[in-house]
N, CA, C, O and CB atoms as a CASP TS submission, in Angstrom:
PFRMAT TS
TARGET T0000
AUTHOR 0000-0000-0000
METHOD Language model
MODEL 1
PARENT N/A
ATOM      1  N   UNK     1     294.941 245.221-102.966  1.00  0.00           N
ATOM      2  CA  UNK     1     296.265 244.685-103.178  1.00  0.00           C
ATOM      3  C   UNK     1     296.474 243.386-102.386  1.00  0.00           C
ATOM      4  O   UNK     1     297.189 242.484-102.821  1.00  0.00           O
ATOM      5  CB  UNK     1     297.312 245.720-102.788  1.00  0.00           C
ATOM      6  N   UNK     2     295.781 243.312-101.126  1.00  0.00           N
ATOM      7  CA  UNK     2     295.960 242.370-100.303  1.00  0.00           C
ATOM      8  C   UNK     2     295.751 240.826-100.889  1.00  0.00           C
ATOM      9  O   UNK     2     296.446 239.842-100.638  1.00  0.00           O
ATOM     10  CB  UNK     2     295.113 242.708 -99.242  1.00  0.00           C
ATOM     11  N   UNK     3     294.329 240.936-101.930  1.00  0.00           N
ATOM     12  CA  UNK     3     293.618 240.157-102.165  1.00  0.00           C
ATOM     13  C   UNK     3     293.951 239.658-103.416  1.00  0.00           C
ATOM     14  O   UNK     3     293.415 238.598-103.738  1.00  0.00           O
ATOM     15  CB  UNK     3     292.535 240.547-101.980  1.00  0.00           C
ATOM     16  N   UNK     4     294.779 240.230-104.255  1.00  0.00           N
ATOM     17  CA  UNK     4     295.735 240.071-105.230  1.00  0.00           C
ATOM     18  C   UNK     4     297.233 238.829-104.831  1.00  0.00           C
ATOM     19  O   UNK     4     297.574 237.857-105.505  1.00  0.00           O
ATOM     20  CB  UNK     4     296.211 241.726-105.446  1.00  0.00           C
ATOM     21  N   UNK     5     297.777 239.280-103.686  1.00  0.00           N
ATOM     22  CA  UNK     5     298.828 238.779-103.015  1.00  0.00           C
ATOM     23  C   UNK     5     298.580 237.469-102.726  1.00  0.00           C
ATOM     24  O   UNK     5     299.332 236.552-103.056  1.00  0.00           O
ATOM     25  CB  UNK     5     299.130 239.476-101.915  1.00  0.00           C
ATOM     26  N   UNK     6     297.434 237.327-102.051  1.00  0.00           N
ATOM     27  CA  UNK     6     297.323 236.469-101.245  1.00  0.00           C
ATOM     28  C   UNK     6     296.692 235.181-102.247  1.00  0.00           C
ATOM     29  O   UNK     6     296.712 234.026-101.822  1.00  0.00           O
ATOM     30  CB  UNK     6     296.494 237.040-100.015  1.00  0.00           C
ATOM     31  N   UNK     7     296.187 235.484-103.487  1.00  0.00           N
ATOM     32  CA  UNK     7     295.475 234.716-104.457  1.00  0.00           C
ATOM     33  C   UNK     7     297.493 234.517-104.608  1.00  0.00           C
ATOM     34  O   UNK     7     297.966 233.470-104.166  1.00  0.00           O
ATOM     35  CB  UNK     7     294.024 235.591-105.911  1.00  0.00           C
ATOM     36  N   UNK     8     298.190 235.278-105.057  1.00  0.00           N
ATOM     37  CA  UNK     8     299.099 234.928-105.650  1.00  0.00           C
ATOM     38  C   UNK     8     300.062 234.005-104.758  1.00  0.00           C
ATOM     39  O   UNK     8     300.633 233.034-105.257  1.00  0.00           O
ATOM     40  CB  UNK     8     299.597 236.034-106.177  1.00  0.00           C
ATOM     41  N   UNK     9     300.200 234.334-103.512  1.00  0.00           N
ATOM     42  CA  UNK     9     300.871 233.019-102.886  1.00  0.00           C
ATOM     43  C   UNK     9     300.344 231.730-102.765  1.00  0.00           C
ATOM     44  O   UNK     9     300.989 230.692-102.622  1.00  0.00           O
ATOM     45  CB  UNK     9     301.160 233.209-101.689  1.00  0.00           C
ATOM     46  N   UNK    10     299.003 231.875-102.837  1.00  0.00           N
ATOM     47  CA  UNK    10     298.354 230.278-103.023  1.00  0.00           C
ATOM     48  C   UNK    10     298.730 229.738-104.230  1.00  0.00           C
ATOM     49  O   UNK    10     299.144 228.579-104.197  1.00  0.00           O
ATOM     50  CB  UNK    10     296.717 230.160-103.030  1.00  0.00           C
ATOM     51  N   UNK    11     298.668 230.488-105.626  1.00  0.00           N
ATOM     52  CA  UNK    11     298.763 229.921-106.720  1.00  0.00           C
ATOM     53  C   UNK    11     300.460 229.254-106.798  1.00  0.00           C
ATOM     54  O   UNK    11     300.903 228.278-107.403  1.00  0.00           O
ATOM     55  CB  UNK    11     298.300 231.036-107.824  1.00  0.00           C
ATOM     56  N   UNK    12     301.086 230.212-105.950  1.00  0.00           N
ATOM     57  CA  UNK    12     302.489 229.872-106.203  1.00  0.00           C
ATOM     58  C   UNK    12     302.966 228.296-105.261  1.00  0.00           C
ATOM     59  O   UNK    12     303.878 227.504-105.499  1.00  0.00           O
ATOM     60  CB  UNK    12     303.447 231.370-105.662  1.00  0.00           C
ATOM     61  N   UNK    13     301.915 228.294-104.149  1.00  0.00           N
ATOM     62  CA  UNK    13     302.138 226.434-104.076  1.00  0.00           C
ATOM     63  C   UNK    13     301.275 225.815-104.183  1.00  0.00           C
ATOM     64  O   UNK    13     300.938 224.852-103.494  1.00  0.00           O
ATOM     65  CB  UNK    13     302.589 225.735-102.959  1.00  0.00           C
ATOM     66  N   UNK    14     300.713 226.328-105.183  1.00  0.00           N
ATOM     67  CA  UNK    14     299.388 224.899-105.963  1.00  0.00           C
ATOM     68  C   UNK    14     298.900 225.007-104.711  1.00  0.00           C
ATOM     69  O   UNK    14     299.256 223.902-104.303  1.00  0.00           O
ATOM     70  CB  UNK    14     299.894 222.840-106.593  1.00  0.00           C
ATOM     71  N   UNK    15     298.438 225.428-103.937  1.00  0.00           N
ATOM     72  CA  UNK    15     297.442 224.869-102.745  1.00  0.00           C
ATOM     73  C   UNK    15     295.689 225.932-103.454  1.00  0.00           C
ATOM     74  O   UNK    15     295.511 226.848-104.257  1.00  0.00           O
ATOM     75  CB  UNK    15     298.332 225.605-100.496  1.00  0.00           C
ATOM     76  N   UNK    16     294.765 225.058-102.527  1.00  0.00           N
ATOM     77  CA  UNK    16     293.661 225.724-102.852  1.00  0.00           C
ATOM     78  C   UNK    16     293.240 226.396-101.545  1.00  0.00           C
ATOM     79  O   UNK    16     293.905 226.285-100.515  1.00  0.00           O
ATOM     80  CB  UNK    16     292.627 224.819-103.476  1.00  0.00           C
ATOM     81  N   UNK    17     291.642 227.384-101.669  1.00  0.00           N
ATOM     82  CA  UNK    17     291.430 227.648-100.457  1.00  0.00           C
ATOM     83  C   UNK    17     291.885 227.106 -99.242  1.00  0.00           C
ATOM     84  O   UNK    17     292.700 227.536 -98.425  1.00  0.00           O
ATOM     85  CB  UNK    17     290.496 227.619-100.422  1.00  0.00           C
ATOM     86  N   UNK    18     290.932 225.672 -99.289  1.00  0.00           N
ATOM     87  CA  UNK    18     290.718 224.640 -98.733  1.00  0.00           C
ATOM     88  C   UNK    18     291.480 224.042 -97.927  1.00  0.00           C
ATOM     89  O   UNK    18     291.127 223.386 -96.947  1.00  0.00           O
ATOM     90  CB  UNK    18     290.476 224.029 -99.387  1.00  0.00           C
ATOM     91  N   UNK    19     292.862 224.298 -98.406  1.00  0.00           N
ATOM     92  CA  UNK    19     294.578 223.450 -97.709  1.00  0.00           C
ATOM     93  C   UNK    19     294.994 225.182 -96.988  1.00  0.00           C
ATOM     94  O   UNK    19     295.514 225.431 -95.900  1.00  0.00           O
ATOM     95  CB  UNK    19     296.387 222.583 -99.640  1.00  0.00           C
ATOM     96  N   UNK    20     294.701 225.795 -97.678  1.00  0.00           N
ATOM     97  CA  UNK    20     294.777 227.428 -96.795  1.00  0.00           C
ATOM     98  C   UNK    20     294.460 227.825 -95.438  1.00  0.00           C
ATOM     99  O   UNK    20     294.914 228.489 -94.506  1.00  0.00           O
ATOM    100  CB  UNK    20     293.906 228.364 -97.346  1.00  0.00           C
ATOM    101  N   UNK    21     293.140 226.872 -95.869  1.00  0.00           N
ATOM    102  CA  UNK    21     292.384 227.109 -94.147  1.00  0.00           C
ATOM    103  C   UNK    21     292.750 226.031 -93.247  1.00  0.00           C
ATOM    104  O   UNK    21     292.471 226.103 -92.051  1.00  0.00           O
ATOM    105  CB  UNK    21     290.551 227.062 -94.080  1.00  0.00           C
ATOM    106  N   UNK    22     293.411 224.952 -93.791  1.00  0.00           N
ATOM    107  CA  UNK    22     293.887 223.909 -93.058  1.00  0.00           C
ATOM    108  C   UNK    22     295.065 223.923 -92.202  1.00  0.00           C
ATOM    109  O   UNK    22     295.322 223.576 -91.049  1.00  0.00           O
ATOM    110  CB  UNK    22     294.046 223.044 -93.825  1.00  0.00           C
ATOM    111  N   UNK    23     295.747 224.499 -93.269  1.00  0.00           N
ATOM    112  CA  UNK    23     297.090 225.588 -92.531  1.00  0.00           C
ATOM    113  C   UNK    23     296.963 226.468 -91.312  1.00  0.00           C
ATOM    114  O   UNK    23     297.404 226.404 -90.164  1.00  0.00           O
ATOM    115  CB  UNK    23     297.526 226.739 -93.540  1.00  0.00           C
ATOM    116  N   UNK    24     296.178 227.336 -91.997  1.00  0.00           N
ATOM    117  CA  UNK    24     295.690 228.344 -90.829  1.00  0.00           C
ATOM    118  C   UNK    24     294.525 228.158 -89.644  1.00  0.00           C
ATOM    119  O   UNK    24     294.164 229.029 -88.852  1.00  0.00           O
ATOM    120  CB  UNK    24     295.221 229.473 -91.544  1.00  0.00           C
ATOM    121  N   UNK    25     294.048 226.820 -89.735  1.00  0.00           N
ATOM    122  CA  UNK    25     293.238 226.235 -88.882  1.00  0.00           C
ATOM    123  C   UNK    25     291.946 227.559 -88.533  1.00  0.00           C
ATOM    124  O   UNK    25     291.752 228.040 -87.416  1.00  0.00           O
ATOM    125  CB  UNK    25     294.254 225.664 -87.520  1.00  0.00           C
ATOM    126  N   UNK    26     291.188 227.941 -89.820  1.00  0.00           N
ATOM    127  CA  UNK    26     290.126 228.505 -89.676  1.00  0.00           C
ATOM    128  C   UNK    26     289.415 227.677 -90.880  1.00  0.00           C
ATOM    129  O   UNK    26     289.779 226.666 -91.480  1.00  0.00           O
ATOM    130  CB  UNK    26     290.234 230.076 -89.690  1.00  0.00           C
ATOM    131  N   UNK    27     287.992 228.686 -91.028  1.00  0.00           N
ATOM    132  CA  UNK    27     287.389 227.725 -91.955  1.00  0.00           C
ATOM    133  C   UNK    27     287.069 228.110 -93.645  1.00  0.00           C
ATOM    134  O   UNK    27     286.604 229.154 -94.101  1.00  0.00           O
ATOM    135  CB  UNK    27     286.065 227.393 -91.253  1.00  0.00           C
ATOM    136  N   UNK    28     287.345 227.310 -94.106  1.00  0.00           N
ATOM    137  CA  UNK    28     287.770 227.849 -95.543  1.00  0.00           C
ATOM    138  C   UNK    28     286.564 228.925 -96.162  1.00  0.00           C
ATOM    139  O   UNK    28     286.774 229.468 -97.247  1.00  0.00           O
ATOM    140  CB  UNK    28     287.959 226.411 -96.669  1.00  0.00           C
ATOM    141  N   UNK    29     285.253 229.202 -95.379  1.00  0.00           N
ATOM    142  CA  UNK    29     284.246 230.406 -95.641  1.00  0.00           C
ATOM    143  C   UNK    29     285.256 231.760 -95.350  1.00  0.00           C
ATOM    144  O   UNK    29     285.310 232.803 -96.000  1.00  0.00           O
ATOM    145  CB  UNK    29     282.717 230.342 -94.445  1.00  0.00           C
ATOM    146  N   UNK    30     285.923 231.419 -94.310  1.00  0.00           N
ATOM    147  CA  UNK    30     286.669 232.905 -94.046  1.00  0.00           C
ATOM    148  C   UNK    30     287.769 233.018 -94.983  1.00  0.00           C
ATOM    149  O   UNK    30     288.107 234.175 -95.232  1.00  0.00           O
ATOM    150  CB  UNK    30     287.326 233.113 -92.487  1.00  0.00           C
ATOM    151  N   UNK    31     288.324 232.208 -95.486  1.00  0.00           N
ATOM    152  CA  UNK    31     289.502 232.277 -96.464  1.00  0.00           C
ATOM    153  C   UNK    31     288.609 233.017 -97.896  1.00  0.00           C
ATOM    154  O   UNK    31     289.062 233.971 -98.528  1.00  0.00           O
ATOM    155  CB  UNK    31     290.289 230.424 -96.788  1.00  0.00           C
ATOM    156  N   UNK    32     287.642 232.520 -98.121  1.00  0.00           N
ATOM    157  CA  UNK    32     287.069 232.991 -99.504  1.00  0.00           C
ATOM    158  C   UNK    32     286.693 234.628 -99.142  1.00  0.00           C
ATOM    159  O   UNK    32     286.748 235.527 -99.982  1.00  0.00           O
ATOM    160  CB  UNK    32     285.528 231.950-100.041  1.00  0.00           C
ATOM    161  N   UNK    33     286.304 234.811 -97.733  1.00  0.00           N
ATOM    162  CA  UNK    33     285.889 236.115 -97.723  1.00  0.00           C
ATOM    163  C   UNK    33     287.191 237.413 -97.665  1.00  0.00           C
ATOM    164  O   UNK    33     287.015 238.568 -98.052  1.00  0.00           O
ATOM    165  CB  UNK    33     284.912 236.132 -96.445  1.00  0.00           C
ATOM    166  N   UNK    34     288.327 236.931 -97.154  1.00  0.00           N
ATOM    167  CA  UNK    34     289.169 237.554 -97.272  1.00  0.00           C
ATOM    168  C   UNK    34     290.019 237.846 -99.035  1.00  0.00           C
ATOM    169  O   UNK    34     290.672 238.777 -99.506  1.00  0.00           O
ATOM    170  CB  UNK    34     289.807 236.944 -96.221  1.00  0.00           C
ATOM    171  N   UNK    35     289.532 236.423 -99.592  1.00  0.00           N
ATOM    172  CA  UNK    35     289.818 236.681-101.319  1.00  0.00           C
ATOM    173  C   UNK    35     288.750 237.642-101.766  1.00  0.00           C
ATOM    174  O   UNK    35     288.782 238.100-102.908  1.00  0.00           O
ATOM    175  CB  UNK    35     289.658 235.157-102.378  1.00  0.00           C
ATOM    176  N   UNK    36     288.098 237.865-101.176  1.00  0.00           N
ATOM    177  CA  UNK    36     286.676 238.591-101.877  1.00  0.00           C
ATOM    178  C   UNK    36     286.493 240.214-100.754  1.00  0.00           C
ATOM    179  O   UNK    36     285.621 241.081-100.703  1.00  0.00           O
ATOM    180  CB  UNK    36     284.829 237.121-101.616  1.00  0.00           C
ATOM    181  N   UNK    37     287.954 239.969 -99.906  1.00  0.00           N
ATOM    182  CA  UNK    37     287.599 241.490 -99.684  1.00  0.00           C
ATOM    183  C   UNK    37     286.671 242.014 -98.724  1.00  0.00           C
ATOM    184  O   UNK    37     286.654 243.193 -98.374  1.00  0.00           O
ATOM    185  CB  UNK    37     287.117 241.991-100.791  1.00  0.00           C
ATOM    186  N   UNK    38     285.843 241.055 -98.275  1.00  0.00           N
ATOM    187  CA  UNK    38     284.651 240.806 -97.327  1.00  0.00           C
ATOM    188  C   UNK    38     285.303 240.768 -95.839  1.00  0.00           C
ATOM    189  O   UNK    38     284.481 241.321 -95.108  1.00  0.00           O
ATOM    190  CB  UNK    38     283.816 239.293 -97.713  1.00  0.00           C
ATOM    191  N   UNK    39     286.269 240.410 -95.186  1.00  0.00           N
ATOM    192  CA  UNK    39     286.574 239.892 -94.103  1.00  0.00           C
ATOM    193  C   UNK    39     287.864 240.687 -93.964  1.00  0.00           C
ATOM    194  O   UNK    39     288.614 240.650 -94.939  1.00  0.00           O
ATOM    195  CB  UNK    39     286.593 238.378 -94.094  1.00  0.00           C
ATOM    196  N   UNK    40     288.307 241.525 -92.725  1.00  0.00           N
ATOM    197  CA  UNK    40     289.810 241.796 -92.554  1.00  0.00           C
ATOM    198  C   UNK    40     290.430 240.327 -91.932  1.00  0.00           C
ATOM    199  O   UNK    40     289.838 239.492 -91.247  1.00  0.00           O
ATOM    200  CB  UNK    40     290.085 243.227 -91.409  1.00  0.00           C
ATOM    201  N   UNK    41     291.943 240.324 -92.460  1.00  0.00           N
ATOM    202  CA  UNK    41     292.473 239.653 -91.364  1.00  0.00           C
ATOM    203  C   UNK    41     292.888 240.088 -90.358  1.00  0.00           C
ATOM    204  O   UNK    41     293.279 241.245 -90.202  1.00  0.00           O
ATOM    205  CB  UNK    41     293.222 239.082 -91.582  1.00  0.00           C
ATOM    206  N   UNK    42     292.850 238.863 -89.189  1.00  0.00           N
ATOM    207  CA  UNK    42     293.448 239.386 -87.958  1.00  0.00           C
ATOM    208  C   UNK    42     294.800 239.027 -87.390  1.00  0.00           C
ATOM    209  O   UNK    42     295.076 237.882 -87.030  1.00  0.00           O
ATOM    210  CB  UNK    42     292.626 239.105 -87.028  1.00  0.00           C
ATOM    211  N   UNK    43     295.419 239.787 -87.340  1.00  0.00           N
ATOM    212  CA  UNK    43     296.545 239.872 -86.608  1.00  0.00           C
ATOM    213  C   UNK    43     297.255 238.150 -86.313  1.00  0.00           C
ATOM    214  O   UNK    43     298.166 237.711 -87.015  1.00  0.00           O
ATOM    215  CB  UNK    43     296.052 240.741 -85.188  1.00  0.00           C
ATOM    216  N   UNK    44     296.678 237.423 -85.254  1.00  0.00           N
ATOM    217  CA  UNK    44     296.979 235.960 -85.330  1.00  0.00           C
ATOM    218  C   UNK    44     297.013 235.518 -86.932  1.00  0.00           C
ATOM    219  O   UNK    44     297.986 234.850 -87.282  1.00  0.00           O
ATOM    220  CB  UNK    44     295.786 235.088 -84.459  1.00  0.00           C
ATOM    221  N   UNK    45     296.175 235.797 -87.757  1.00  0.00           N
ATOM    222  CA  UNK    45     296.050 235.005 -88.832  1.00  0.00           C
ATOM    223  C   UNK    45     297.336 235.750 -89.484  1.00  0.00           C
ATOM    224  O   UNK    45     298.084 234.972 -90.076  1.00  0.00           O
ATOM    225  CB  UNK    45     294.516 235.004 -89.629  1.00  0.00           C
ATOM    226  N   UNK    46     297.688 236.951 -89.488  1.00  0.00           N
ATOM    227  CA  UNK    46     298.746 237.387 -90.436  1.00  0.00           C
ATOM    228  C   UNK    46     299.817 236.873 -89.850  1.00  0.00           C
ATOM    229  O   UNK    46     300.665 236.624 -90.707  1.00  0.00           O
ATOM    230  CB  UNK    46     298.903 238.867 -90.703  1.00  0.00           C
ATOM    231  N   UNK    47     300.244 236.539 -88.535  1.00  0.00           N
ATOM    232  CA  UNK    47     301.763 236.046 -88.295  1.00  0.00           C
ATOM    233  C   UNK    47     301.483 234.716 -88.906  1.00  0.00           C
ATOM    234  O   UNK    47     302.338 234.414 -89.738  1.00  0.00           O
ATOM    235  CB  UNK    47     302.416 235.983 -86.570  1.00  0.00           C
ATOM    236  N   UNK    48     300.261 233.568 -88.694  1.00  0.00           N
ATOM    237  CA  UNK    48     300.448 232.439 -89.426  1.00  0.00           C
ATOM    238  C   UNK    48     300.786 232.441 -90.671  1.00  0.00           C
ATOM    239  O   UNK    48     301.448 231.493 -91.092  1.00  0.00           O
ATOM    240  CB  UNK    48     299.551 231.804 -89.390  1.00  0.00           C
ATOM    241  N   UNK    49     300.420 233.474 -91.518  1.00  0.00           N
ATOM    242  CA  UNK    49     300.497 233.632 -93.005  1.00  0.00           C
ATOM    243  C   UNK    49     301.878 233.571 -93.311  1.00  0.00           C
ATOM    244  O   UNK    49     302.440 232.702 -93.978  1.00  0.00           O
ATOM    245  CB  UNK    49     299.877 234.939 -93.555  1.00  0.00           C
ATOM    246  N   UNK    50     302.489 234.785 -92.648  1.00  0.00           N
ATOM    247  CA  UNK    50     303.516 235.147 -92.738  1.00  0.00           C
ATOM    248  C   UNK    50     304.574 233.863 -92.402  1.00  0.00           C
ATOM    249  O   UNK    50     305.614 233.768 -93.053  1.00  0.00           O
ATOM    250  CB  UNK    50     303.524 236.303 -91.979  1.00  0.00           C
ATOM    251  N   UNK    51     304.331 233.154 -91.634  1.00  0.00           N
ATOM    252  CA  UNK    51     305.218 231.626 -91.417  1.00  0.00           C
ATOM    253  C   UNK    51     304.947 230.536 -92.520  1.00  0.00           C
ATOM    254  O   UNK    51     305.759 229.678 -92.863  1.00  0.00           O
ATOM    255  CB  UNK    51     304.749 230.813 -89.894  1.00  0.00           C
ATOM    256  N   UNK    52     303.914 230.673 -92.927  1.00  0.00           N
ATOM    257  CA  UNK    52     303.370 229.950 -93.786  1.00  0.00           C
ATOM    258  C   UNK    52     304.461 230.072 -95.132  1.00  0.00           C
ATOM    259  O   UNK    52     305.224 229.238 -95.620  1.00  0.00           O
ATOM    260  CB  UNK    52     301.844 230.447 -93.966  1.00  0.00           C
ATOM    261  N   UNK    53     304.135 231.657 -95.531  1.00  0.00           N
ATOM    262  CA  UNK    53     304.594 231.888 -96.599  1.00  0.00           C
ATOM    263  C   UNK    53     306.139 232.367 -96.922  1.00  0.00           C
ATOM    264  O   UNK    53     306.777 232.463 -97.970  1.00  0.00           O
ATOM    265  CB  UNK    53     303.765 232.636 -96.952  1.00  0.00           C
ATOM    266  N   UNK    54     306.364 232.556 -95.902  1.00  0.00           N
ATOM    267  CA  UNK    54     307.860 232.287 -95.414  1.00  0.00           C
ATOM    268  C   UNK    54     308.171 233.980 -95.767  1.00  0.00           C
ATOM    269  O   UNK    54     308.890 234.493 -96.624  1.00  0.00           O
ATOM    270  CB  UNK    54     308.968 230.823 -96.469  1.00  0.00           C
ATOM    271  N   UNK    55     307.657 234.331 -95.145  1.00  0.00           N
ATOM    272  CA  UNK    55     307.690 236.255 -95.019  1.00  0.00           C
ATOM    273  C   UNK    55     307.350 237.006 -93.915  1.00  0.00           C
ATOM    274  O   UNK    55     307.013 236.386 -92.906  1.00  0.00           O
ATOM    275  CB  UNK    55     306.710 236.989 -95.938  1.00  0.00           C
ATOM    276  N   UNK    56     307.367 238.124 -93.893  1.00  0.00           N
ATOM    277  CA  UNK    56     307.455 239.039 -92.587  1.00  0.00           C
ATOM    278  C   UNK    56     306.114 239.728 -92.541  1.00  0.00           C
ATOM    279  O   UNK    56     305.655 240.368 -93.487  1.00  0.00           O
ATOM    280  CB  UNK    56     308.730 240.210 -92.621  1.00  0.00           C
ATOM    281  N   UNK    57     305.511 239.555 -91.371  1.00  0.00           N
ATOM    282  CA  UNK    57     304.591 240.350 -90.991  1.00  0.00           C
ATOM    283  C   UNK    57     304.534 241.318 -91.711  1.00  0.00           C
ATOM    284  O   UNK    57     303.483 241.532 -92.315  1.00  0.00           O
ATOM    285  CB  UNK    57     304.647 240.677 -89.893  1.00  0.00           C
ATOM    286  N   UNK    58     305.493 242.068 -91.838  1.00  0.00           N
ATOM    287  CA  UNK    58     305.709 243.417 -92.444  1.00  0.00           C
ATOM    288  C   UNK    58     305.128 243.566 -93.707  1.00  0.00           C
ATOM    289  O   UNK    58     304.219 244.278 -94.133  1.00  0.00           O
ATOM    290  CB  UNK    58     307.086 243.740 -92.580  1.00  0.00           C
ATOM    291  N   UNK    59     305.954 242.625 -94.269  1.00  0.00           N
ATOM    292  CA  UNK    59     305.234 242.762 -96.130  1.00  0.00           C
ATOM    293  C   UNK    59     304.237 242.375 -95.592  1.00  0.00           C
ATOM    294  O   UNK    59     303.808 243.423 -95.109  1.00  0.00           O
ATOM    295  CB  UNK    59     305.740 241.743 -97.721  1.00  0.00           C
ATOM    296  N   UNK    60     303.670 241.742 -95.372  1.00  0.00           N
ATOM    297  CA  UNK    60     301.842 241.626 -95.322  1.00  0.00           C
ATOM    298  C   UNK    60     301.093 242.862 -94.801  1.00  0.00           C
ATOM    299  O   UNK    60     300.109 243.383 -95.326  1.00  0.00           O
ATOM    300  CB  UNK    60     301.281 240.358 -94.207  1.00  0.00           C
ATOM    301  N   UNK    61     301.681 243.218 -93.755  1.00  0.00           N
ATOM    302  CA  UNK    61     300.809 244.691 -93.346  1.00  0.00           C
ATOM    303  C   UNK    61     300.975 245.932 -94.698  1.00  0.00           C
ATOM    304  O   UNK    61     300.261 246.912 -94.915  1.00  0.00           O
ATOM    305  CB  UNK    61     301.680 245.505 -91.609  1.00  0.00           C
ATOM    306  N   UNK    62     302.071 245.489 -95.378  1.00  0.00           N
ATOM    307  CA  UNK    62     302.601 246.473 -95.964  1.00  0.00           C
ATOM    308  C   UNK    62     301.966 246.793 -97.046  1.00  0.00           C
ATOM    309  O   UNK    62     301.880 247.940 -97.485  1.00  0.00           O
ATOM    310  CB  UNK    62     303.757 246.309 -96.175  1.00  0.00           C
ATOM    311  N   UNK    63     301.216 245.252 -97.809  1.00  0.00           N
ATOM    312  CA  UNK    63     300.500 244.963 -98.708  1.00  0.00           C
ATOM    313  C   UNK    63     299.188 245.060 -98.641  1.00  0.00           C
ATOM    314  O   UNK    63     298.229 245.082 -99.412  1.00  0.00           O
ATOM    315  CB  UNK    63     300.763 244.032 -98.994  1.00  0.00           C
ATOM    316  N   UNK    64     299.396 245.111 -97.541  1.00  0.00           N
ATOM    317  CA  UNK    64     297.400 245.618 -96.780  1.00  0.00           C
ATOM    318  C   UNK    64     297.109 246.777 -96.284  1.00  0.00           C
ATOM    319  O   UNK    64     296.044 247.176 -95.812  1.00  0.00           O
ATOM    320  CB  UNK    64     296.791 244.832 -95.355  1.00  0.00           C
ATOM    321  N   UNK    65     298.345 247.422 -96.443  1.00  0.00           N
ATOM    322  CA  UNK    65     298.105 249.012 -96.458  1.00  0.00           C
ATOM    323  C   UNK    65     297.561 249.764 -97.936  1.00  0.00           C
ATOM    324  O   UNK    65     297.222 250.940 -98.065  1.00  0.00           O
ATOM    325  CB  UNK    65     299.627 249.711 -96.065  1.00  0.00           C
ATOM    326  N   UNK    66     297.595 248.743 -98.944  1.00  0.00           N
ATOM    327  CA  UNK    66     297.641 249.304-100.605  1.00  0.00           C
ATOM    328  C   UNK    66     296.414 249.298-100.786  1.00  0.00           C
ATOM    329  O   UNK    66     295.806 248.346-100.298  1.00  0.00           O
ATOM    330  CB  UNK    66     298.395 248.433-101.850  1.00  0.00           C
ATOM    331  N   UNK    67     295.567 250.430-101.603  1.00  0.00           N
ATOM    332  CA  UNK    67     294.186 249.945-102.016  1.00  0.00           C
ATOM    333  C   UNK    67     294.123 248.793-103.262  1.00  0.00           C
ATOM    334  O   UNK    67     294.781 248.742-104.300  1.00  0.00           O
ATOM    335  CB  UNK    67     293.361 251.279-102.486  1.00  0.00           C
ATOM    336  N   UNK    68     293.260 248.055-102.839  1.00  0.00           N
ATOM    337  CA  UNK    68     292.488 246.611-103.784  1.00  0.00           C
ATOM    338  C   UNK    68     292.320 247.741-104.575  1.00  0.00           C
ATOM    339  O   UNK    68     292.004 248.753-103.949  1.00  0.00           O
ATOM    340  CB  UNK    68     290.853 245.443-103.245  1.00  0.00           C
ATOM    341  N   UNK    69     292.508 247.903-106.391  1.00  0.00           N
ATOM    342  CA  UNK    69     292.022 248.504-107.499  1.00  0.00           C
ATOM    343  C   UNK    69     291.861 247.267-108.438  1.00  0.00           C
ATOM    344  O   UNK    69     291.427 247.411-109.581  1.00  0.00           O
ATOM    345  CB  UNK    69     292.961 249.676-108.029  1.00  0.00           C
TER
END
């Protein structure tokens, strides 16, 4: 579910990986691995998200509590 979300807030401001990881000042290998399910996020990275995307920690943990189907 996480990996669903998180494709979907990128799409929703036209940004790509690439401006993702720029944001979040990691490197856009870890951004693809977290689209692919490969990588948890960590904690620092979810409050950036969450500022980013203009939402609460919460829904993000909340959404990363759901299984990826």
């Amino acid at each position: 579910m996480f990996r669903k979300w998180l494709y979907e807030q990128i799409q929703k401001r036209e940004m790509t990986q690439r401006e993702l990881a720029g944001k979040l000042g990691v490197d856009e290998s870890l951004v693809s691995r977290w689209m692919k399910g490969e990588r948890p996020v960590t904690l620092p990275n979810i409050i950036k998200m969450a500022k980013l995307f203009n939402t609460t920690t919460d829904e993000i943990l909340s959404v990363m509590g759901k299984l990826d189907v």
